[in-house]
DRENVO-900194 format. One record per residue (C-alpha): residue number from 0; x, y, z. Coordinates in nm, 3 decimals. Layout:
BEGIN
<r nr="NUM" east="X" north="Y" up="Z"/>
...
//
This chain:
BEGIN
<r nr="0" east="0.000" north="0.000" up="0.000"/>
<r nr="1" east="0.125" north="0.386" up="-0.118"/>
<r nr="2" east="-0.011" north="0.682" up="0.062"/>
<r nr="3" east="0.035" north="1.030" up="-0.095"/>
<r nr="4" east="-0.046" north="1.287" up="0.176"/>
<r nr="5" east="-0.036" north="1.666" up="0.027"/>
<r nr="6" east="-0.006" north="1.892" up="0.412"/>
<r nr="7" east="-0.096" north="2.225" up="0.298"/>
<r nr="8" east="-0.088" north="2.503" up="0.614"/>
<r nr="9" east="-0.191" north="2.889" up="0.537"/>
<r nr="10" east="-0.112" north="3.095" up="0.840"/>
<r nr="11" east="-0.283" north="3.396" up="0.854"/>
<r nr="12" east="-0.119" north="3.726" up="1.066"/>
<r nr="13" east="-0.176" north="4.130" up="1.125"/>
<r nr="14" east="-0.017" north="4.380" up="1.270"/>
<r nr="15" east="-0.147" north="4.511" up="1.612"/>
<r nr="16" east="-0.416" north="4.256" up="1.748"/>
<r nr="17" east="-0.726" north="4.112" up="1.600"/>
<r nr="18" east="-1.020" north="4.283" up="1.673"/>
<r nr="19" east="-0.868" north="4.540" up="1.875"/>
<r nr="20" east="-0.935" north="4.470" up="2.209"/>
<r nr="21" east="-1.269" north="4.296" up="2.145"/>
<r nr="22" east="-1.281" north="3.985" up="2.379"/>
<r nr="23" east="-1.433" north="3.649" up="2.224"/>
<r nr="24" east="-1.263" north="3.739" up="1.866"/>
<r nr="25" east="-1.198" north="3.337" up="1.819"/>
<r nr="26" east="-1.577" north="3.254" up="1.924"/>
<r nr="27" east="-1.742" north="3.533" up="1.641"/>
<r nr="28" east="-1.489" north="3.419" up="1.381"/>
<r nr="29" east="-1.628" north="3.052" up="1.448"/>
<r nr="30" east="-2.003" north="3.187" up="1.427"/>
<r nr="31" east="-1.923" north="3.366" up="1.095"/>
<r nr="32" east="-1.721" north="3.076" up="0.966"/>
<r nr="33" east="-2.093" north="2.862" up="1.066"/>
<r nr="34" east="-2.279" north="3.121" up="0.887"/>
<r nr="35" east="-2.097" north="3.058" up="0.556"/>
<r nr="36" east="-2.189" north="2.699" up="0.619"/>
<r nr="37" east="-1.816" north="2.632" up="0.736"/>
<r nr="38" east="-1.854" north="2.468" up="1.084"/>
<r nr="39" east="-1.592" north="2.366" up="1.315"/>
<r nr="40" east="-1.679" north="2.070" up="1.535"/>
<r nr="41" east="-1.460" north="1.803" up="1.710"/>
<r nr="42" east="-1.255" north="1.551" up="1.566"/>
<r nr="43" east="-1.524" north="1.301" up="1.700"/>
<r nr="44" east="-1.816" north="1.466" up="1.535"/>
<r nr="45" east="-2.069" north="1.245" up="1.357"/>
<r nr="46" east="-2.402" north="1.337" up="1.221"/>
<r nr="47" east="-2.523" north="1.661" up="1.105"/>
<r nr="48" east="-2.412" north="1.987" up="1.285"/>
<r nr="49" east="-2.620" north="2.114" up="1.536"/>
<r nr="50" east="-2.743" north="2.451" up="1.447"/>
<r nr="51" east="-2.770" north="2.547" up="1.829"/>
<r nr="52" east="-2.448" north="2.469" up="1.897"/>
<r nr="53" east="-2.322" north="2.848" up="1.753"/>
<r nr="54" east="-2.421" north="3.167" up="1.780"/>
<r nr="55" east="-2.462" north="3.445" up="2.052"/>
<r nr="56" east="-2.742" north="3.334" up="2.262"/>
<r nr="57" east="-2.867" north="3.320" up="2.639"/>
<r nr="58" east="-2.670" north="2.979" up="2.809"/>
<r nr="59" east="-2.716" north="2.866" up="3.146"/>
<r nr="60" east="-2.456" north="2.736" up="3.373"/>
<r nr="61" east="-2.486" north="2.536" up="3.710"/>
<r nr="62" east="-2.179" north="2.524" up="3.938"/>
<r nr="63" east="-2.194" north="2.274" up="4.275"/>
<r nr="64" east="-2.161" north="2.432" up="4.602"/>
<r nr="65" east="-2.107" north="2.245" up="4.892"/>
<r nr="66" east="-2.277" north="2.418" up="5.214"/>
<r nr="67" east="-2.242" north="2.322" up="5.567"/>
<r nr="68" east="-2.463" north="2.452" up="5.814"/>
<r nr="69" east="-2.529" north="2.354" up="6.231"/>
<r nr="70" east="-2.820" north="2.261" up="6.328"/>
<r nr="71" east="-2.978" north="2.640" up="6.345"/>
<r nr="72" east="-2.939" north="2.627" up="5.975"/>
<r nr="73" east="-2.690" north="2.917" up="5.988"/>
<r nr="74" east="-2.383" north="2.826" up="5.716"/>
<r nr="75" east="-2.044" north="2.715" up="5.893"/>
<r nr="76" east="-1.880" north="2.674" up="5.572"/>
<r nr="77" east="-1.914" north="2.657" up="5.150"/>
<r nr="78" east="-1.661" north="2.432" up="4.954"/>
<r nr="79" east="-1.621" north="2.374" up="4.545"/>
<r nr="80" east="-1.559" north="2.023" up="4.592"/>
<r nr="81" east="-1.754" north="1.718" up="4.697"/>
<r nr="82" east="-1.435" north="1.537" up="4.856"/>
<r nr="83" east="-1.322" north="1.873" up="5.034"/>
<r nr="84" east="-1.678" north="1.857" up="5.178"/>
<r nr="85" east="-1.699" north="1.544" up="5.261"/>
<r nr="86" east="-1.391" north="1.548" up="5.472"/>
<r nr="87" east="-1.492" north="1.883" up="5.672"/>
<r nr="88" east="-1.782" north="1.752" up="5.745"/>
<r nr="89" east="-1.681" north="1.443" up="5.917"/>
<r nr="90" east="-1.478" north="1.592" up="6.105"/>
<r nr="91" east="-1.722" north="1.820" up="6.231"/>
<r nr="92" east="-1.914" north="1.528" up="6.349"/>
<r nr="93" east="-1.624" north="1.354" up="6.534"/>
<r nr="94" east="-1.589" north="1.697" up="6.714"/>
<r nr="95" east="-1.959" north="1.614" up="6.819"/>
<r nr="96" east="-2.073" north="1.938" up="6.610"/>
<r nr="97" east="-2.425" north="1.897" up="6.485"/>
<r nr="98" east="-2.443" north="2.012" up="6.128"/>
<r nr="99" east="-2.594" north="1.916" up="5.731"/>
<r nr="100" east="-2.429" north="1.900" up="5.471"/>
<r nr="101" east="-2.606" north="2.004" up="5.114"/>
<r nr="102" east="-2.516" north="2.020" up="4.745"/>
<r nr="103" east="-2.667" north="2.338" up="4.641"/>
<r nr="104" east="-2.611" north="2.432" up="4.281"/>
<r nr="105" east="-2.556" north="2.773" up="4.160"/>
<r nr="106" east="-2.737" north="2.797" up="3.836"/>
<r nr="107" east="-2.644" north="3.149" up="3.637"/>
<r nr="108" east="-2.811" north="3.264" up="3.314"/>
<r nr="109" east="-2.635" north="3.478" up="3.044"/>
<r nr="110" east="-2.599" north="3.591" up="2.663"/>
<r nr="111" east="-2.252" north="3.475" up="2.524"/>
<r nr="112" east="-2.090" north="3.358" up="2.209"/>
<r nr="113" east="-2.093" north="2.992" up="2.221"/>
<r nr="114" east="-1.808" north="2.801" up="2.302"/>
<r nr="115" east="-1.551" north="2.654" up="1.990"/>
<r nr="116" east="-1.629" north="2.330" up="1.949"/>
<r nr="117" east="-1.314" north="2.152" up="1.774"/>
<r nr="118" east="-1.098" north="2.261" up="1.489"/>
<r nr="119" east="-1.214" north="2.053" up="1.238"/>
<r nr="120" east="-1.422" north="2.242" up="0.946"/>
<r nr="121" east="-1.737" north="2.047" up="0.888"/>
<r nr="122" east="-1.875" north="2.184" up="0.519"/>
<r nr="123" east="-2.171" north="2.246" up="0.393"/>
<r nr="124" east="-2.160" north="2.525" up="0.115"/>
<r nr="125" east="-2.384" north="2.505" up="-0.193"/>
<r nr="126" east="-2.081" north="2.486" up="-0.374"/>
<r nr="127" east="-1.895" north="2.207" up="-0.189"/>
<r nr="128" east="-1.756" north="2.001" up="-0.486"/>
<r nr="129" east="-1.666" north="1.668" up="-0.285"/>
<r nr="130" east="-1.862" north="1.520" up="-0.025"/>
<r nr="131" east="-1.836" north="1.550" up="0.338"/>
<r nr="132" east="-1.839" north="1.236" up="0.541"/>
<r nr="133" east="-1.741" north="1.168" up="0.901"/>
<r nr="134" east="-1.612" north="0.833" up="0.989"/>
<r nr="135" east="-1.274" north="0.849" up="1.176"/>
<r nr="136" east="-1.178" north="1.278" up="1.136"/>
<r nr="137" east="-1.436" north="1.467" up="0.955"/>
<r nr="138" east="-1.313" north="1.460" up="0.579"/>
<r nr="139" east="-1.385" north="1.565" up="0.265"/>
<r nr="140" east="-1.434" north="1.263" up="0.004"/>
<r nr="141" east="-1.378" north="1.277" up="-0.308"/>
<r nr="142" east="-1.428" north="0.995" up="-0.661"/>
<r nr="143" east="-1.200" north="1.065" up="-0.960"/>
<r nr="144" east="-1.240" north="0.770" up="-1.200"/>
<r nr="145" east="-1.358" north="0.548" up="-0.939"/>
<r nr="146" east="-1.056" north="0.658" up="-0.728"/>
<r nr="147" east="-1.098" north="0.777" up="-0.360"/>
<r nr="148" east="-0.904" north="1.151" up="-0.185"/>
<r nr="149" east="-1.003" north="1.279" up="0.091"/>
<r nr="150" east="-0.911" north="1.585" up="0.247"/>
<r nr="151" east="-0.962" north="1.729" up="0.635"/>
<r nr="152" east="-0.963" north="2.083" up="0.694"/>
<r nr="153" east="-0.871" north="2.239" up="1.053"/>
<r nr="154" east="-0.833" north="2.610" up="1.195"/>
<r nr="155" east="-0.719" north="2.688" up="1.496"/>
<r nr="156" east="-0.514" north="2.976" up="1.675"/>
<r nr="157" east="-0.150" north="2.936" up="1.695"/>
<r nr="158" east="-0.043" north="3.248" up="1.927"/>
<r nr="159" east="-0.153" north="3.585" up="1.714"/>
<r nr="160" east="-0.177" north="3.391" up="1.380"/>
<r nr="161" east="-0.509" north="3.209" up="1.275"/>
<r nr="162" east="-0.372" north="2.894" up="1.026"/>
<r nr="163" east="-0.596" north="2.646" up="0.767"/>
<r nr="164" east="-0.475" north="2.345" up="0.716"/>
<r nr="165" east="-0.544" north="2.124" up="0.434"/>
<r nr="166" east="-0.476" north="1.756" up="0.462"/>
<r nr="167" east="-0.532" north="1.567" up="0.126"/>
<r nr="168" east="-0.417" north="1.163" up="0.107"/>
<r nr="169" east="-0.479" north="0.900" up="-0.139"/>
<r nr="170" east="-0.396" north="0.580" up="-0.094"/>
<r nr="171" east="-0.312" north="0.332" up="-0.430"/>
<r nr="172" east="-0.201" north="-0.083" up="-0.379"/>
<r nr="173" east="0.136" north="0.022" up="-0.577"/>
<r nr="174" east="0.362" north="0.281" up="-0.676"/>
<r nr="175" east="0.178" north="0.492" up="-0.960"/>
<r nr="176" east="0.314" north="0.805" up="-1.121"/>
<r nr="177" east="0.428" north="1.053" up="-0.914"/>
<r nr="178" east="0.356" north="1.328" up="-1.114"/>
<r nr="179" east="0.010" north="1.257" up="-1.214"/>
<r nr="180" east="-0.083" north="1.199" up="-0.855"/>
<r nr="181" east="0.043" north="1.483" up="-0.761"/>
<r nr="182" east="-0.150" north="1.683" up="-1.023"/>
<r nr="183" east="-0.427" north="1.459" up="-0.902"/>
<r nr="184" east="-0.413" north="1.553" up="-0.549"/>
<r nr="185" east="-0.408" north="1.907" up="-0.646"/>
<r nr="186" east="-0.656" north="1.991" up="-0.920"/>
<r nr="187" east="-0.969" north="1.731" up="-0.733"/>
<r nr="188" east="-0.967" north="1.978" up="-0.384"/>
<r nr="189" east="-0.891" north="2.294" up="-0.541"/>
<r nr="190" east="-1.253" north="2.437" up="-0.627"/>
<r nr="191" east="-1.331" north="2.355" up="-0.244"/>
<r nr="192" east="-1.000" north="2.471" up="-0.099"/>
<r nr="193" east="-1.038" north="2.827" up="-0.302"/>
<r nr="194" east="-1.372" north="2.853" up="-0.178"/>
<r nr="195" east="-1.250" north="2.783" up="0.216"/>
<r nr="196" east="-0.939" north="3.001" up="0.187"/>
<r nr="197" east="-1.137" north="3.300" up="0.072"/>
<r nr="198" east="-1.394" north="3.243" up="0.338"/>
<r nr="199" east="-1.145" north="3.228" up="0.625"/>
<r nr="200" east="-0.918" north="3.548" up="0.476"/>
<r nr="201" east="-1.290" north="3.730" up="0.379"/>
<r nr="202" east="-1.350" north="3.694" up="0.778"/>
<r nr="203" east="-1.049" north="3.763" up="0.915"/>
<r nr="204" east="-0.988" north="4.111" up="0.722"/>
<r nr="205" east="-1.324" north="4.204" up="0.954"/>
<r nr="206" east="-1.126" north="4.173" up="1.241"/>
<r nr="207" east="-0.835" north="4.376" up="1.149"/>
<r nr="208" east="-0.817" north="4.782" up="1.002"/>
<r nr="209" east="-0.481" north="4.663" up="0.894"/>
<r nr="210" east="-0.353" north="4.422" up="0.586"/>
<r nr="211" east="-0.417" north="4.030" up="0.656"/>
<r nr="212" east="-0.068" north="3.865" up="0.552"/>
<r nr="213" east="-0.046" north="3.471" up="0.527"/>
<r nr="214" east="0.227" north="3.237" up="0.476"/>
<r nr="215" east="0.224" north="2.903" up="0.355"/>
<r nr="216" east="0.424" north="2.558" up="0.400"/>
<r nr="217" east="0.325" north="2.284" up="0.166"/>
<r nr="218" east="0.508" north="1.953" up="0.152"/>
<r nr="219" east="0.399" north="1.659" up="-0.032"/>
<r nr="220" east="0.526" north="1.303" up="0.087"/>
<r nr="221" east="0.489" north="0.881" up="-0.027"/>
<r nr="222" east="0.432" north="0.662" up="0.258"/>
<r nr="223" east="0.500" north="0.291" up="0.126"/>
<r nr="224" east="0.423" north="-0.002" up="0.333"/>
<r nr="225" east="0.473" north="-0.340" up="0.282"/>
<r nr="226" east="0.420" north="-0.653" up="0.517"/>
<r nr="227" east="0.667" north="-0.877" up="0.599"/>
<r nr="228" east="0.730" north="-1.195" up="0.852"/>
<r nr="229" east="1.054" north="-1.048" up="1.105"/>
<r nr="230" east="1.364" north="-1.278" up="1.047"/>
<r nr="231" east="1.449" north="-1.511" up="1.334"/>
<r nr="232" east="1.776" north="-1.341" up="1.421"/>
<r nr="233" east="1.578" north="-1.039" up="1.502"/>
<r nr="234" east="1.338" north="-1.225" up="1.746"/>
<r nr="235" east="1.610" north="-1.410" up="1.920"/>
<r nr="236" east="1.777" north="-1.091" up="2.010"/>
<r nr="237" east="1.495" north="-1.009" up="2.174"/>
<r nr="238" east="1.405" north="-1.371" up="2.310"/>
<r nr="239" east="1.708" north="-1.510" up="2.431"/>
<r nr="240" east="1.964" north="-1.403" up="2.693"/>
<r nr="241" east="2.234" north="-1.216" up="2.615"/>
<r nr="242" east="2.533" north="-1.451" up="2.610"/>
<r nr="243" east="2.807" north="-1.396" up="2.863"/>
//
């Protein structure tokens, strides 16, 4: 088996800070990523992407609170964890202190971007050439001629620079021709690439009054594998004692 694997990485950068001091910056590019129909989920995703899942909208969070009280109900103490708790209030009791312990939850309510989900880009454009699928990383499949490429797409934050990744492999039984596998490769992904590229830099020149630069490293490489028995001499070195 031969695996051609194209790694394609645009990084992104501006002078000064994105946004300018706005706060959340990674969690509205995500939403307007989602609103081009260019989601990023987790590398486990499966199914269809939840349309709740993005946005700015009202969530509610509930945070334990361990309270201990004496027996007039008045609070002696309030601890974050359950073990913490636990322990403070047994001792209590060997002290011969009456008192309750009682999980009581804090539950807070508030409008916020939602939270990034994964860096994998789950597509669904109108003009998404290839086909997205999701078993193992969510990919990008493509059928040239009955053959099989798939590509998986990531963005994340590395310090002030945003980079896309492209990951494209292709896997053949033999050795074929370089060169037109290559081209292959290439020319398949590229309508869908372009389109992904332009969204990302499109968005990202929003969050910036100066010029977005990028930089890119691209490196093709062949992967052959091919299965075979290990010799005996190998497994004896391994096996049997070393002799004196």
């Amino acid at each position: 088996m031969t695996l051609y694997e194209r790694e394609m990485t645009i990084s992104f950068e501006t002078e000064g800070n994105w946004g300018e001091g706005e706060s959340d910056i990674e969690r509205k590019i995500c939403n307007d990523l989602h609103n081009r129909n260019i989601s990023q989920v987790a590398s486990w995703h499966y199914g269809n992407v939840d349309e709740g899942a993005y946005g700015f909208k009202e969530h509610t969070d509930e945070t334990s609170k361990y309270v201990i009280r004496d027996e007039d109900g008045i609070v002696m103490c309030e601890l974050k964890y359950a073990s913490e708790a636990k322990l403070a209030y047994e001792g209590l009791l060997r002290y011969g202190i009456d008192c309750d312990l009682k999980d009581e939850p804090t539950i807070t309510t508030e409008e916020r971007w939602s939270r990034i989900l994964g860096s994998f880009l789950f597509c669904r454009f109108d003009e998404l050439v290839g086909e997205m699928r999701w078993t193992g990383y969510p990919h990008i499949k493509y059928v040239e001629d009955g053959k099989t490429i798939k590509m998986e797409c990531t963005f994340t934050k590395n310090g002030e620079n945003f980079n896309l990744n492209f990951n494209i492999r292709y896997s053949v039984d033999r050795l074929a021709n370089r060169s037109a596998v290559e081209d292959m490769i290439v020319a398949v992904p590229l309508e869908d690439m372009r389109f992904i590229r332009q969204s990302v830099q499109e968005i990202l020149e929003t969050y910036t009054n100066k010029s977005v630069q990028y930089s890119v490293d691209c490196n093709t490489k062949i992967i052959s594998s091919v299965d075979y028995k290990c010799s005996p001499d190998s497994v004896n070195m391994v096996m049997l004692e070393e002799e004196e």
